[in-house]
Backbone as XML, in Angstrom:
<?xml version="1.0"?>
<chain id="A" units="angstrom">
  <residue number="1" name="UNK">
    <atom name="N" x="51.517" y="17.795" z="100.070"/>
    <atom name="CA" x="52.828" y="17.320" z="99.731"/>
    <atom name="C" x="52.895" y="15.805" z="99.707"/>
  </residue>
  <residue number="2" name="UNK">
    <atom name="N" x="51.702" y="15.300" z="100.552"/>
    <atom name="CA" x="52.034" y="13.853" z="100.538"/>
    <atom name="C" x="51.570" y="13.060" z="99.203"/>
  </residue>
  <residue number="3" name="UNK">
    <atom name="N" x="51.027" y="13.735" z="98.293"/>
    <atom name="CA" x="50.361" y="13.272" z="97.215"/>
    <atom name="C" x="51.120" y="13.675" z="95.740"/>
  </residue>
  <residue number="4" name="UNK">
    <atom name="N" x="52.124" y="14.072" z="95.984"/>
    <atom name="CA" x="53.797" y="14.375" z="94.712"/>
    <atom name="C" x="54.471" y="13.113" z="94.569"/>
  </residue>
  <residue number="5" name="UNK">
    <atom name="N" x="54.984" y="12.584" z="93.293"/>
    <atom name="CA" x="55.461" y="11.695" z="92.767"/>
    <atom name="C" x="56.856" y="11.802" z="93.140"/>
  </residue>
  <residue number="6" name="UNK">
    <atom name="N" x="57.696" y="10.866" z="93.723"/>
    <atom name="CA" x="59.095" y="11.138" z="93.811"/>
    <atom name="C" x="60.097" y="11.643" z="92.738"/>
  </residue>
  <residue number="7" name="UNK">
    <atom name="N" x="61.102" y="12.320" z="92.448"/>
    <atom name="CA" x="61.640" y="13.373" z="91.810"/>
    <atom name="C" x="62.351" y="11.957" z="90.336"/>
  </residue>
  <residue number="8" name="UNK">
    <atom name="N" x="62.551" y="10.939" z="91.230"/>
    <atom name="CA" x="63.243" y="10.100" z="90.068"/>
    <atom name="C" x="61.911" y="9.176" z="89.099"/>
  </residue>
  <residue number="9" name="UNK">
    <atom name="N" x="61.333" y="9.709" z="89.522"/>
    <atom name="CA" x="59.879" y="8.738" z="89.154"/>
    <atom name="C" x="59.553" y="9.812" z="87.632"/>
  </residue>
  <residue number="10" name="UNK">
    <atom name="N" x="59.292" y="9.365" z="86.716"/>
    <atom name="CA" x="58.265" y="9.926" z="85.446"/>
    <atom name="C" x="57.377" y="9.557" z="84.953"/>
  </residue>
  <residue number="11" name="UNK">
    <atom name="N" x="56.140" y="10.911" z="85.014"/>
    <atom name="CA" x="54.690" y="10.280" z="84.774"/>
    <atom name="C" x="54.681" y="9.842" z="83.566"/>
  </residue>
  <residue number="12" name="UNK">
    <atom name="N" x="53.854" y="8.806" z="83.468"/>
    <atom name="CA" x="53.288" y="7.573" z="82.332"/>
    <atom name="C" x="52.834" y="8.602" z="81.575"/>
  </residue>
  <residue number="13" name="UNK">
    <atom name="N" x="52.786" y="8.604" z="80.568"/>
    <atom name="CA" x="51.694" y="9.294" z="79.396"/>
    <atom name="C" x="50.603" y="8.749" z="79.175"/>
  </residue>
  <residue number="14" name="UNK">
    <atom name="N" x="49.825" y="9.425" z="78.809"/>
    <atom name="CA" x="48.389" y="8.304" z="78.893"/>
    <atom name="C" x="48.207" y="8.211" z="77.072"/>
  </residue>
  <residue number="15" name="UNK">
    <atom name="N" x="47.254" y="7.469" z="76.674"/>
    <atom name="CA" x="47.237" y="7.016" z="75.872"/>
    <atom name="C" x="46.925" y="8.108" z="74.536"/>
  </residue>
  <residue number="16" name="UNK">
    <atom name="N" x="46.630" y="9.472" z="74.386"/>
    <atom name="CA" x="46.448" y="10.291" z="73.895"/>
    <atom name="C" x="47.797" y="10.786" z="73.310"/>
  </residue>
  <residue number="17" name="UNK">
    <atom name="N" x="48.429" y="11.028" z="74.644"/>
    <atom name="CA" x="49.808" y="11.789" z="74.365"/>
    <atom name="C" x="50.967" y="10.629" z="73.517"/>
  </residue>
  <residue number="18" name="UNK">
    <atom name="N" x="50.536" y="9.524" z="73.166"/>
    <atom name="CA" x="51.450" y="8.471" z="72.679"/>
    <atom name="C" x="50.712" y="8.454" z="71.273"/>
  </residue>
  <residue number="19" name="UNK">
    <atom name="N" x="49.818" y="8.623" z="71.215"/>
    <atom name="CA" x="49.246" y="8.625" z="69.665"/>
    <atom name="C" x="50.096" y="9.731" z="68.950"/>
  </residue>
  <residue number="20" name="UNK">
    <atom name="N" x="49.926" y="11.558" z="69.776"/>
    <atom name="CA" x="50.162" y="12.363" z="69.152"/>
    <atom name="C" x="51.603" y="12.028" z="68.462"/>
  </residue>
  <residue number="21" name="UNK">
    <atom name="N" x="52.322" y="11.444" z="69.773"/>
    <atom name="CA" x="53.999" y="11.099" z="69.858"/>
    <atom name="C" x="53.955" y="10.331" z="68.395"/>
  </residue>
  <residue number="22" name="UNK">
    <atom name="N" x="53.227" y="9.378" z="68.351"/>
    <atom name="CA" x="53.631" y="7.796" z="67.014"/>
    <atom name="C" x="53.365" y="8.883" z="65.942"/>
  </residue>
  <residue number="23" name="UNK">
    <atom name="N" x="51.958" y="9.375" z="65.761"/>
    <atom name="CA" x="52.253" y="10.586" z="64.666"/>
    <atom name="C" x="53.482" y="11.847" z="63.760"/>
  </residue>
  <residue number="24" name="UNK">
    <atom name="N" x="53.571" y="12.431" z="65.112"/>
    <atom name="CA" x="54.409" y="13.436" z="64.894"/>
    <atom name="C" x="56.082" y="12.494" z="64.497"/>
  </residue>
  <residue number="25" name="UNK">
    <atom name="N" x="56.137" y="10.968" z="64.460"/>
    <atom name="CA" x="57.089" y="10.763" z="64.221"/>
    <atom name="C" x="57.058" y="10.573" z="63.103"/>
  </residue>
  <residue number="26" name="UNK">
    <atom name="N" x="55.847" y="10.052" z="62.519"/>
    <atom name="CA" x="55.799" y="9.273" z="60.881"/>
    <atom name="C" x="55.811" y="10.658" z="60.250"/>
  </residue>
  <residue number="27" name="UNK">
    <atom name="N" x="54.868" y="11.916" z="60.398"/>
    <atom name="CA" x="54.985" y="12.678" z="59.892"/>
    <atom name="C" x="55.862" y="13.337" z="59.350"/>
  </residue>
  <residue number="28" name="UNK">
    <atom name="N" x="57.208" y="13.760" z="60.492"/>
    <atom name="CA" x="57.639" y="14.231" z="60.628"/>
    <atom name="C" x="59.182" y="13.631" z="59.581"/>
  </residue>
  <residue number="29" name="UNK">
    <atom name="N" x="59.029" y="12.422" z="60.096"/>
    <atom name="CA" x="60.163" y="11.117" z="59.142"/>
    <atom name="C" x="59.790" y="11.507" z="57.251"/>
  </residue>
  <residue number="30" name="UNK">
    <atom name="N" x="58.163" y="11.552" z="56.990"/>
    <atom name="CA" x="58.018" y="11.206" z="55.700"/>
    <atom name="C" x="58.333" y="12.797" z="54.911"/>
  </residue>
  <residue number="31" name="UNK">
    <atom name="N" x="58.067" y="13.936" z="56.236"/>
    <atom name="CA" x="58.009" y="15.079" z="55.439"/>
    <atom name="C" x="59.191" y="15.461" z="55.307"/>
  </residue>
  <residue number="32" name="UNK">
    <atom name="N" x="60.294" y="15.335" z="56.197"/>
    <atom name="CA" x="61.723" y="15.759" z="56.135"/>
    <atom name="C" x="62.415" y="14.853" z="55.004"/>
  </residue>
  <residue number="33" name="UNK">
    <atom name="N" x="62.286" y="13.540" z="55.409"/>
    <atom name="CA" x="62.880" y="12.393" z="54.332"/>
    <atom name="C" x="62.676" y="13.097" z="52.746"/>
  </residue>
  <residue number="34" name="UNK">
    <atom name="N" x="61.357" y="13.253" z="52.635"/>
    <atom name="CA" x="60.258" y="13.134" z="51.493"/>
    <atom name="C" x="60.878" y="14.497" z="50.567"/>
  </residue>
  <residue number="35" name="UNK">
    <atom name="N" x="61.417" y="15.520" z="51.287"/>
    <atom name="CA" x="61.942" y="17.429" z="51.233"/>
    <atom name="C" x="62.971" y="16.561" z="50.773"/>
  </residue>
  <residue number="36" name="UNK">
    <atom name="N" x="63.813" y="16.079" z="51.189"/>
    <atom name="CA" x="65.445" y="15.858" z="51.126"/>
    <atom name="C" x="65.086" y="15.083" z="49.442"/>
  </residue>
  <residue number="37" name="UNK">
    <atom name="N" x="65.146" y="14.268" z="49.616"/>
    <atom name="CA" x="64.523" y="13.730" z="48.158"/>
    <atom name="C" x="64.100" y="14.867" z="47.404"/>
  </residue>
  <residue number="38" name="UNK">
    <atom name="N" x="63.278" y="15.332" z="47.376"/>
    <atom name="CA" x="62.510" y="16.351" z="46.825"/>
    <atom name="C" x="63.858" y="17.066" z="45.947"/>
  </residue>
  <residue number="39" name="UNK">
    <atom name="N" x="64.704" y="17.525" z="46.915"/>
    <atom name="CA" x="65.639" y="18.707" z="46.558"/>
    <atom name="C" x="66.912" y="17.911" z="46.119"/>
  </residue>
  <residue number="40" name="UNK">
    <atom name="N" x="67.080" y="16.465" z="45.786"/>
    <atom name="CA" x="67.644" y="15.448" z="45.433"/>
    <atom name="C" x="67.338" y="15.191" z="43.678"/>
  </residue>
  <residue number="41" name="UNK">
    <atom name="N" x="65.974" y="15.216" z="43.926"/>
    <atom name="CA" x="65.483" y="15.007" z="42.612"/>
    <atom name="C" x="65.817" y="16.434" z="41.886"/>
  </residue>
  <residue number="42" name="UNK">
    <atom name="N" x="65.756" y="18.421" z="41.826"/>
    <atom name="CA" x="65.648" y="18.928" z="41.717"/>
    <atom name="C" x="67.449" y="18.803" z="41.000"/>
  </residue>
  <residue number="43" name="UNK">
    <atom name="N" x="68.064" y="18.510" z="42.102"/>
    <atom name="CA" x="69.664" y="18.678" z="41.735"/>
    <atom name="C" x="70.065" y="18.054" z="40.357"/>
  </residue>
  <residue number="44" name="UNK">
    <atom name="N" x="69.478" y="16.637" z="40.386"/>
    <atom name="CA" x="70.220" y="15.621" z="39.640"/>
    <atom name="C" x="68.805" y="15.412" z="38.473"/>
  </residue>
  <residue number="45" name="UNK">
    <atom name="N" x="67.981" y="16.526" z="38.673"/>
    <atom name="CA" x="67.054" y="16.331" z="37.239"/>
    <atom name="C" x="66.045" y="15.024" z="36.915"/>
  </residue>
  <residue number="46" name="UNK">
    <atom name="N" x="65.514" y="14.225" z="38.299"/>
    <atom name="CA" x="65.175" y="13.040" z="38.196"/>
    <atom name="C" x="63.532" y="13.748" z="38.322"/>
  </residue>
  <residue number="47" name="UNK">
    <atom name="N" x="62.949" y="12.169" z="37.742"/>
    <atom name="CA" x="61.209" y="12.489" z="37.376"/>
    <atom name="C" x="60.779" y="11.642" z="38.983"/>
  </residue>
  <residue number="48" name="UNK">
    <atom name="N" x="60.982" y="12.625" z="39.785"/>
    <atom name="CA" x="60.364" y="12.053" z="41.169"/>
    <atom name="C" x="60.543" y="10.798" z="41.849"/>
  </residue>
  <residue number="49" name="UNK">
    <atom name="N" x="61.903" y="10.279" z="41.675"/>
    <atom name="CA" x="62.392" y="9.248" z="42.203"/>
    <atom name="C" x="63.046" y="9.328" z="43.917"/>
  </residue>
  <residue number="50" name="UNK">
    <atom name="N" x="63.488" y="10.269" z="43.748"/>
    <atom name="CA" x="64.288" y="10.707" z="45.417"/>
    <atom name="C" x="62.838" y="11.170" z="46.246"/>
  </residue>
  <residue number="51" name="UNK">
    <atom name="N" x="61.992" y="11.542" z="45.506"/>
    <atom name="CA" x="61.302" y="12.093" z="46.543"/>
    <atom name="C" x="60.144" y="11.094" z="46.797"/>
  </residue>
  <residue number="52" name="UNK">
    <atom name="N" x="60.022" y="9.844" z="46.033"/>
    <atom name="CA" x="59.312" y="8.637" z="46.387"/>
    <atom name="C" x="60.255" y="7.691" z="47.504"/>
  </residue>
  <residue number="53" name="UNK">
    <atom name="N" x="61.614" y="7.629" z="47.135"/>
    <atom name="CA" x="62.609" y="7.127" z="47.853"/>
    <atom name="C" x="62.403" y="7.596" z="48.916"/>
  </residue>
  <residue number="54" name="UNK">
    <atom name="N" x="62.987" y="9.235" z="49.171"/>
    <atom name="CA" x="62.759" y="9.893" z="50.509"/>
    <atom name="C" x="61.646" y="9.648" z="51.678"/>
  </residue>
  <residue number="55" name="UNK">
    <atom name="N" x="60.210" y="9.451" z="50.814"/>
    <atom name="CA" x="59.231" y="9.495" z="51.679"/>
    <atom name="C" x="59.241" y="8.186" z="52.518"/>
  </residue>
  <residue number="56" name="UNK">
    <atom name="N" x="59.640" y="6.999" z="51.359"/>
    <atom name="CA" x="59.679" y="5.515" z="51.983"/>
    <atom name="C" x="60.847" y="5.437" z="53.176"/>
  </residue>
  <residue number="57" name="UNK">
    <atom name="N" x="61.922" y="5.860" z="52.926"/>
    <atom name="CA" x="62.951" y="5.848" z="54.193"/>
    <atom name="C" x="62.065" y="6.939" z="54.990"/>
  </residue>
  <residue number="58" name="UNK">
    <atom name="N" x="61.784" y="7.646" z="54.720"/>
    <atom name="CA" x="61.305" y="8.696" z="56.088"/>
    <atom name="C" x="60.103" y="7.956" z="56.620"/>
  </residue>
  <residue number="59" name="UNK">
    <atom name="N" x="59.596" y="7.087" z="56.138"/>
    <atom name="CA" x="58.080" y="6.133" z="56.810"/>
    <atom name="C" x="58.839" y="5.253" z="57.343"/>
  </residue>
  <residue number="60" name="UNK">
    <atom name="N" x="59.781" y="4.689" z="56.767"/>
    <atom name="CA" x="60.660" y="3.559" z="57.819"/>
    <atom name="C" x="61.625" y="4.010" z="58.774"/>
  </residue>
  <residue number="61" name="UNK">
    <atom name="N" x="61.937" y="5.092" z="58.908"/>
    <atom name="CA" x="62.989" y="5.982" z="60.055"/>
    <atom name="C" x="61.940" y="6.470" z="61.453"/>
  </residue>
  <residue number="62" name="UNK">
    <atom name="N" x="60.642" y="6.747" z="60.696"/>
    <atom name="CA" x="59.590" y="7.058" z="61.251"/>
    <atom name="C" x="59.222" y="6.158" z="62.102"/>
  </residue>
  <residue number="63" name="UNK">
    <atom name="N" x="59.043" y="4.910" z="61.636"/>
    <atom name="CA" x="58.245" y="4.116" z="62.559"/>
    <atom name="C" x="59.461" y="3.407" z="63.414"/>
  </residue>
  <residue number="64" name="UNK">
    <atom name="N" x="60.742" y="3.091" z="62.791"/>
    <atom name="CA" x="61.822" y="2.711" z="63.551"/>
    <atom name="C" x="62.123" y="3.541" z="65.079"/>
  </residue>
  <residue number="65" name="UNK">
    <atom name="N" x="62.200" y="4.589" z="64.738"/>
    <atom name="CA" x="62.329" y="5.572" z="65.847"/>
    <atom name="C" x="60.903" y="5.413" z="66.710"/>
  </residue>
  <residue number="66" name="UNK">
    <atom name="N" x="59.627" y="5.243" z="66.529"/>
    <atom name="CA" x="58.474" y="5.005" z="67.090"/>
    <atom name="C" x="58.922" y="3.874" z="68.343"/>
  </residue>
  <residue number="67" name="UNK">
    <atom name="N" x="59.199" y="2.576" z="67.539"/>
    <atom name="CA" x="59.156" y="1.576" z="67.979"/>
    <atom name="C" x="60.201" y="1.932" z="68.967"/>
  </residue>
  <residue number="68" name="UNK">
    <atom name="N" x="61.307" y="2.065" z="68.728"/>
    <atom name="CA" x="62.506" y="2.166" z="70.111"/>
    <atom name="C" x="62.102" y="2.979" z="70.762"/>
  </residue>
  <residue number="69" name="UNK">
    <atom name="N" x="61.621" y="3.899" z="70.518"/>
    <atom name="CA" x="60.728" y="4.897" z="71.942"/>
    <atom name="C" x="59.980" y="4.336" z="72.585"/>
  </residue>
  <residue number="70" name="UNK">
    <atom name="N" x="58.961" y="3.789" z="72.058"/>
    <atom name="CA" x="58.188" y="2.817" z="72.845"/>
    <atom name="C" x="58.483" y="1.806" z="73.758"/>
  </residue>
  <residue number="71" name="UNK">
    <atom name="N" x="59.602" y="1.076" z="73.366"/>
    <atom name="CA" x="59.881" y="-0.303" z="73.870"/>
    <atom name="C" x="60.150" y="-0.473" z="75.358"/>
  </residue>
  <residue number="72" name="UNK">
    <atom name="N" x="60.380" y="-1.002" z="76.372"/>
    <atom name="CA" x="61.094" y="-0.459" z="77.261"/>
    <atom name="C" x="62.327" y="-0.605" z="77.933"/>
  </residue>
</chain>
């Protein structure tokens, strides 16, 4: 018992689990963004403009959200 972290305390992530984290955000930003566009372009009959748009805001929502997670 003497070797438990106090209850208000949260373990550090080590450097693995912060990669997966920065990933799963860009990914996750470019593929949702990138869909929305996608089904943007589909509506309004465009030659792949929303879904170039989409991907670029979802790479910049992506890494925005990265960075404020990170910071401290």
């Amino acid at each position: 018992m003497a070797d438990m972290e106090p209850p208000d305390r949260k373990p550090q992530p080590d450097g693995s689990d912060m990669g997966w984290r920065a990933l799963g955000y860009l990914l996750s930003g470019i593929i949702v963004w990138g869909g929305l566009g996608y089904l943007v372009d589909l509506w309004l009959e465009l030659p792949k403009v929303g879904l170039l748009v989409g991907m670029l805001v979802g790479a910049g929502a992506g890494m925005y959200l990265l960075i404020k997670q990170m910071s401290p």
